[in-house]
C-alpha positions in Angstrom: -30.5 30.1 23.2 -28.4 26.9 24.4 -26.6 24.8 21.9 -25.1 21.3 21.6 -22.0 21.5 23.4 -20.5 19.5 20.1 -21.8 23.2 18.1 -19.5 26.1 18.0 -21.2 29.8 17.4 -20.4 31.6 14.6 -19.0 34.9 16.4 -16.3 35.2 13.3 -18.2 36.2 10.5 -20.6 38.2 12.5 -17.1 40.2 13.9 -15.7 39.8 9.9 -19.2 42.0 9.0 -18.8 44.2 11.7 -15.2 45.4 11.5 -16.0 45.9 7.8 -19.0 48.6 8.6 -17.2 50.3 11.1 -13.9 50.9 8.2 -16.5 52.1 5.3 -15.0 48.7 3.8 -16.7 46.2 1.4 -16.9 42.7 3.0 -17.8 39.9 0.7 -19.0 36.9 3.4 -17.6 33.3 1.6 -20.1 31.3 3.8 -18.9 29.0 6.1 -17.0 25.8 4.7 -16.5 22.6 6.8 -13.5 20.7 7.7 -14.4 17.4 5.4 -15.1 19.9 2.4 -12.1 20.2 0.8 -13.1 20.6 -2.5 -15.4 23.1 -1.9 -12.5 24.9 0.0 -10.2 24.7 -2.7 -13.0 26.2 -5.5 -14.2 28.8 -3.1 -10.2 30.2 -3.0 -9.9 30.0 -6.6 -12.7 31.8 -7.6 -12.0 34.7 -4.7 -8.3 34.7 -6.6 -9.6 35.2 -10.1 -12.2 37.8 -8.7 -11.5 41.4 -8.1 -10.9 41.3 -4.5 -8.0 42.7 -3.2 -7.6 41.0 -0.1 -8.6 37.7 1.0 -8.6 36.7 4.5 -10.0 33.6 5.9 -10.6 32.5 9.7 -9.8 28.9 10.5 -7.7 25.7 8.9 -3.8 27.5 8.6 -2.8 25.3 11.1 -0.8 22.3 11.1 -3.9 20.4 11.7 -5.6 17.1 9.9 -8.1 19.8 8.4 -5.8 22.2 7.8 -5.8 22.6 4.4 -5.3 26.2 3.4 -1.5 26.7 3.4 -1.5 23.9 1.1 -4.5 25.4 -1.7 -2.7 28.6 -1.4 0.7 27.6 -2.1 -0.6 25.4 -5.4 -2.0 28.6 -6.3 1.1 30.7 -6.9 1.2 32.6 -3.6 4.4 33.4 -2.4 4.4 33.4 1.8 5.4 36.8 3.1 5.9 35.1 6.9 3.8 31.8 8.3 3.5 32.0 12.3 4.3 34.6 14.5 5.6 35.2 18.0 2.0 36.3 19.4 -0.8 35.5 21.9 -3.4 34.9 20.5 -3.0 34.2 16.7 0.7 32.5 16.4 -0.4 30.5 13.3 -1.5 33.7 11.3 -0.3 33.5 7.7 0.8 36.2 4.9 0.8 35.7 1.6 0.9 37.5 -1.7 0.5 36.5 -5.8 0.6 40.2 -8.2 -1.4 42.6 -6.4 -3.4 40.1 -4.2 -3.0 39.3 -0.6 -4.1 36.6 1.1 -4.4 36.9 5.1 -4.8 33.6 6.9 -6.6 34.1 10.7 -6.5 31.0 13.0 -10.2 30.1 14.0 -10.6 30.8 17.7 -12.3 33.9 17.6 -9.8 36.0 20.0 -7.4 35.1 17.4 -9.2 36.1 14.3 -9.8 39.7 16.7 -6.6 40.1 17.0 -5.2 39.7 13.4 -7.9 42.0 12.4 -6.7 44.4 15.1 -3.0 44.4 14.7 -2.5 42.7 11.3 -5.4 43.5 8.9 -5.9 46.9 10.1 -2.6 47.8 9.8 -2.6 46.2 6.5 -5.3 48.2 5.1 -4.3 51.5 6.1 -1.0 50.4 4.5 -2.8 49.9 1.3 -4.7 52.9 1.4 -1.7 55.2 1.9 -3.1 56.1 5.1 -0.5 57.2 8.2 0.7 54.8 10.8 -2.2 54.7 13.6 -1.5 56.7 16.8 -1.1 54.5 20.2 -1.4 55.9 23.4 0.1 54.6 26.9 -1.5 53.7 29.9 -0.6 52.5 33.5 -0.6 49.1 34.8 -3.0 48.2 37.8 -1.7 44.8 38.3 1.1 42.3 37.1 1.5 40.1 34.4 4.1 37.4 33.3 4.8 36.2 30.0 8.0 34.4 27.5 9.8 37.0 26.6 10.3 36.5 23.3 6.4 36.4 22.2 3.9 39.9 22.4 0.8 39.5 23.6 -2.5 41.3 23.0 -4.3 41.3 26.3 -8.3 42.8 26.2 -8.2 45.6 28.6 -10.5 48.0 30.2 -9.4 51.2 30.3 -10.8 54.4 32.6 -9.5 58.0 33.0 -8.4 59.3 36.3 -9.2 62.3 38.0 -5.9 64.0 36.9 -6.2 62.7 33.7 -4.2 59.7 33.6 -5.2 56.3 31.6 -5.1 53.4 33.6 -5.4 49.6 32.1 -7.1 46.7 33.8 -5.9 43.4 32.3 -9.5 41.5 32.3 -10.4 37.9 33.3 -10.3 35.1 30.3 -8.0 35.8 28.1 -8.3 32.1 26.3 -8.5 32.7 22.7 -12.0 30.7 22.7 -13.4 32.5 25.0 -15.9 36.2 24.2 -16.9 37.6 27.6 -13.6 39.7 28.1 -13.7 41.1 24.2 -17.6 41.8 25.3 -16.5 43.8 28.6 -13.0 45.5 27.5 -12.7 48.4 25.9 -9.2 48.5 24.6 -6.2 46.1 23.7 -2.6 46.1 25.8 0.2 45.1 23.9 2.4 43.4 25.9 5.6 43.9 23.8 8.4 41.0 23.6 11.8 41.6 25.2 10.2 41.6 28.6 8.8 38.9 30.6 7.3 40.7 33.9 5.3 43.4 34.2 4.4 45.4 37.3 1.5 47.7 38.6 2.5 51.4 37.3 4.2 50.5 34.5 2.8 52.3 31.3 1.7 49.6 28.3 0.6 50.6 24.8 -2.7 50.2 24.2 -5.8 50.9 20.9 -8.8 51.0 21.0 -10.7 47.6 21.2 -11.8 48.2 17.4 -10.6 51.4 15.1 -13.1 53.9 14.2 -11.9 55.2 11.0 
């Protein structure tokens, strides 16, 4: 079904719900909240602080934007900012925070960006939590080039196919804008595209996980 081009979908929630199932977790959905509903904003974080919940993780508004008004909430609130921004692509605004035993992870609103901090920052975060062992990568070669700042990692959707002889070999997929689905939709794994280098070359071996963790 076509929409307004002034409309958005909501893919986040939907991928919130999802990553949730998949991890045996408990997701409690807060609803959507608009930009011009501050207010509401502000009294839907205070009453997910004074609940149960131990983590709290919001997609959208962390920015430095007009709208942007979750940094500020949080701060009044007591948190104490673990890190604000990050060296990554996609997800660079992506926010930490903590008050007691409550955590607060703030995910920019594209929706390759909120993938991403669930992928490599929530996940992570969780198993963390739960005591759980660091997750096991795997490497893979390149098929093709790829240039990036040095200094920043990026998290390219791949797709990934065994060889004959058993090798894994990664195919960095078309549309990797942060807005944009149809390469999260085709690829079946992540490369991490570490910092400290700036060129890559076919047959060099990248890290990659799986495009969303099983257990």
């Amino acid at each position: 079904k076509n929409i307004p081009l002034w409309k958005i979908r909501n893919s986040n929630n939907i991928f919130f719900s999802n990553f949730g199932k998949s991890l045996n977790l408990k997701v409690i959905n807060g609803g959507i909240i608009k930009d011009n509903e501050p207010n509401k904003l502000k009294k839907a974080l205070k009453k997910a602080m004074r609940s149960d919940i131990d983590l709290i993780v919001t997609s959208g508004a962390i920015s430095a934007g007009k709208f942007d008004f979750i940094p500020k909430f949080i701060k009044e609130f007591g948190f104490q900012n673990k890190f604000k921004g990050s060296k990554i692509k996609p997800g660079r605004p992506i926010m930490l925070s903590k008050l007691k035993k409550k955590l607060f992870l703030g995910l920019p609103g594209n929706p390759i960006s909120t993938a991403a901090g669930f992928r490599f920052f929530l996940y992570p975060l969780i198993r963390n939590m739960l005591g759980m062992k660091k997750e096991k990568i795997f490497n893979a070669k390149l098929l093709s080039k790829y240039s990036k700042r040095k200094d920043f990692t990026h998290f390219l959707r791949c797709s990934l196919a065994v060889t004959k002889n058993g090798t894994c070999e990664i195919k960095i997929l078309k549309g990797q804008q942060s807005n944009r689905l149809k390469a999260l939709v085709e690829a079946n794994c992540w490369g991490v595209f570490k910092s400290g280098k700036a060129k890559f070359k076919a047959g060099d071996f990248i890290e990659c996980l799986p495009l969303i963790p099983s257990s």
